[in-house]
C-alpha positions in Angstrom: 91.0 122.2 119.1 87.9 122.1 120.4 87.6 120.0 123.8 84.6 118.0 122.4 86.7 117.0 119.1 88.7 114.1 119.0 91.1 113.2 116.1 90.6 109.3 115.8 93.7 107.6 113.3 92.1 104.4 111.6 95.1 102.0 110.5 98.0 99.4 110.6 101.2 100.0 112.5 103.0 97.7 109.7 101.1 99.7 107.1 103.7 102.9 105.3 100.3 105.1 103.7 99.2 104.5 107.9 102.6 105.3 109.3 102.5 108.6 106.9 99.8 109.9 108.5 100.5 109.2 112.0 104.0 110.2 111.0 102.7 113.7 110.8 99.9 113.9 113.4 103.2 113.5 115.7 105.2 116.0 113.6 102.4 118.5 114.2 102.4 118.0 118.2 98.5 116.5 117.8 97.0 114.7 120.0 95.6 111.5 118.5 93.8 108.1 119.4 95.0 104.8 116.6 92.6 102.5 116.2 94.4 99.6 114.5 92.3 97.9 111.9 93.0 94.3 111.7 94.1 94.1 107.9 95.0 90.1 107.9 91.0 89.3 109.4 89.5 91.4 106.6 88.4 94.4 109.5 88.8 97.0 106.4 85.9 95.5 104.6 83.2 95.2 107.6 80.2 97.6 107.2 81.1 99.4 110.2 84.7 100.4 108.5 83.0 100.8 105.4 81.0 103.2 106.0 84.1 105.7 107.0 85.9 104.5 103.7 84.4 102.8 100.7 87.0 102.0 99.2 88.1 99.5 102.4 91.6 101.1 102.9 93.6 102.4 105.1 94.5 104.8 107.1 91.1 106.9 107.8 91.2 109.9 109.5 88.0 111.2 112.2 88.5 114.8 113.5 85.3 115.5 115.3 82.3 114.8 112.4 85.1 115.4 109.6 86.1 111.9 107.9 89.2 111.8 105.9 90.2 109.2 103.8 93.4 107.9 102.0 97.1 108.9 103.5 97.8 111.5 100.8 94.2 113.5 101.5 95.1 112.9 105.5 98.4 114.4 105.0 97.1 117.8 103.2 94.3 118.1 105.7 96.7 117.9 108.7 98.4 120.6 107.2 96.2 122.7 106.0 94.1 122.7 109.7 96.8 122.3 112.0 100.2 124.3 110.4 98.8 127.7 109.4 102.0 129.3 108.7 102.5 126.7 105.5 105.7 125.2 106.8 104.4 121.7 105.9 102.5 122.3 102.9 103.2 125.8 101.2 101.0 128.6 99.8 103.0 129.8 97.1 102.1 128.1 93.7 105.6 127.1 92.4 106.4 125.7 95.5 102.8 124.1 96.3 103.5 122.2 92.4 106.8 120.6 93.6 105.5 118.6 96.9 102.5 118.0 94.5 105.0 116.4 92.1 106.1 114.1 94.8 102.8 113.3 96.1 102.4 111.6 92.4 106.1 109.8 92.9 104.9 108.5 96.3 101.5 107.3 94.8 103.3 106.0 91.5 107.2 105.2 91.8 107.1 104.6 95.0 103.5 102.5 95.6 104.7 99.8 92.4 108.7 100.0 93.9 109.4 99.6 97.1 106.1 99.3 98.6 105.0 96.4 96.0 108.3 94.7 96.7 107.8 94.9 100.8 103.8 93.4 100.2 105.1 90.6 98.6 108.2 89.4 100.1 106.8 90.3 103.9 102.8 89.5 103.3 102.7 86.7 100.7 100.9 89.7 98.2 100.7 87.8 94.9 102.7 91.2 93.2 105.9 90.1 90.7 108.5 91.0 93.2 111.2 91.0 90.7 109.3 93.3 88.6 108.7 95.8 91.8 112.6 95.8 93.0 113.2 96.7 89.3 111.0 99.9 89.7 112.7 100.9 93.1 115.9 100.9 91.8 114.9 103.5 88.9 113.0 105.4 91.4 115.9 105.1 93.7 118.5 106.3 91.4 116.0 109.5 90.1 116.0 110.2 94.1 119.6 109.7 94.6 120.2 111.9 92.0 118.1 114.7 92.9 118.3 114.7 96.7 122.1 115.2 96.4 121.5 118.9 95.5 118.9 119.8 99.1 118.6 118.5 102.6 114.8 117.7 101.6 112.6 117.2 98.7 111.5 120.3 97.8 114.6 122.5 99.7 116.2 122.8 103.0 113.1 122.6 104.7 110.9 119.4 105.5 107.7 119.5 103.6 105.0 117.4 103.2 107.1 115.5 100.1 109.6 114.2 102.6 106.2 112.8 104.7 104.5 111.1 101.5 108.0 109.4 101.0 109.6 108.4 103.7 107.9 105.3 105.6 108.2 102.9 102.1 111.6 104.4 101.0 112.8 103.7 104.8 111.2 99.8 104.9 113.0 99.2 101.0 115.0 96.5 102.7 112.5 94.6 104.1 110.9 94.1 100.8 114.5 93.1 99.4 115.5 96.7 98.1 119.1 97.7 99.2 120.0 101.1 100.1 123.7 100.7 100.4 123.8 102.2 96.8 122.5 105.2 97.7 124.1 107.5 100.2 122.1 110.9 99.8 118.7 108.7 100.3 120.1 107.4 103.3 121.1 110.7 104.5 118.0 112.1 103.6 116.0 109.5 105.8 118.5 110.4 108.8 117.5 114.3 108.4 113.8 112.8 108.5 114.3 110.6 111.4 115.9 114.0 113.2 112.8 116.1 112.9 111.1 117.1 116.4 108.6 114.4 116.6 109.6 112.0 114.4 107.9 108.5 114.8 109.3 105.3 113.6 107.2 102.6 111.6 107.9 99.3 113.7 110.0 96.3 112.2 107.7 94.0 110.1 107.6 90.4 111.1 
């Protein structure tokens, strides 16, 4: 990296798209400054924050004059600058297509599941909770299902899948979603929570 360039992480500690990209600035070994953005006072809708990200969300990512928005986007630029031999984010097509299939799951499934449920029983977010802990238990039994057959998403290596849907999968219960159910899941975020450079998301509340 070049000693002028700075990589700059815009976003909430308590937020899980935040926690996924610091997640893997860490898992890369990068050197990073968070800049917490003060969700609650409104911080993500200033001019000064809007100008990095239009849309007013988080987590934004500065590396040097490069502005990256959205945790997904953050995720696939990390990889794609900083892991050159494709660990995190493959080349091939077929294998490129399965973490893409989970990026979807962790925008879809996952965003109106677990991470619904956790907004509205932790932040007051007026979501139908019961509605929300309905979809993570589908997505969780589709996961439970299909992580029984791999240590990780897309095979026995860590990917960029395992990244996209960890932190909301790992906060289900404080949005009222139990895991007990589900043995391979909670494997599965024990063989994430071993990686070299793992980071955990703090405790809401």
């Amino acid at each position: 990296m070049n000693s002028e360039q700075k990589i700059i992480l815009h976003g909430a500690k308590l937020s899980g798209h935040s926690h996924r990209a610091e997640l893997m600035l860490n898992l890369l070994g990068l050197n990073y400054e968070f800049r917490a953005v003060d969700l609650a006072a409104g911080a993500q809708r200033q001019p000064g924050f809007l100008r990095l990200n239009p849309f007013g969300t988080v987590p934004v990512l500065e590396d040097g004059q490069i502005v990256v928005a959205d945790s997904i986007a953050i995720l696939v630029y990390l990889a794609g600058k900083y892991d050159p031999g494709h660990r995190w984010l493959p080349a091939d097509p077929l294998p490129a297509a399965q973490v893409q299939r989970w990026f979807s799951v962790a925008q879809g499934d996952v965003f109106n599941g677990p991470c619904k449920a956790r907004l509205a029983k932790v932040f007051g977010y007026p979501f139908d909770h019961g509605q929300a802990v309905a979809v993570a238990e589908r997505l969780l039994k589709i996961l439970e299902a299909h992580i029984a057959g791999s240590a990780f998403f897309t095979g026995a290596a860590a990917t960029l899948a395992d990244v996209a849907l960890y932190s909301y999968i790992a906060k289900a219960p404080e949005g009222g979603v139990a895991l007990d159910a589900f043995p391979n899941v909670r494997a599965w975020l024990e063989r994430v929570e071993a990686l070299p450079g793992f980071l955990a998301m703090p405790e809401a509340g």
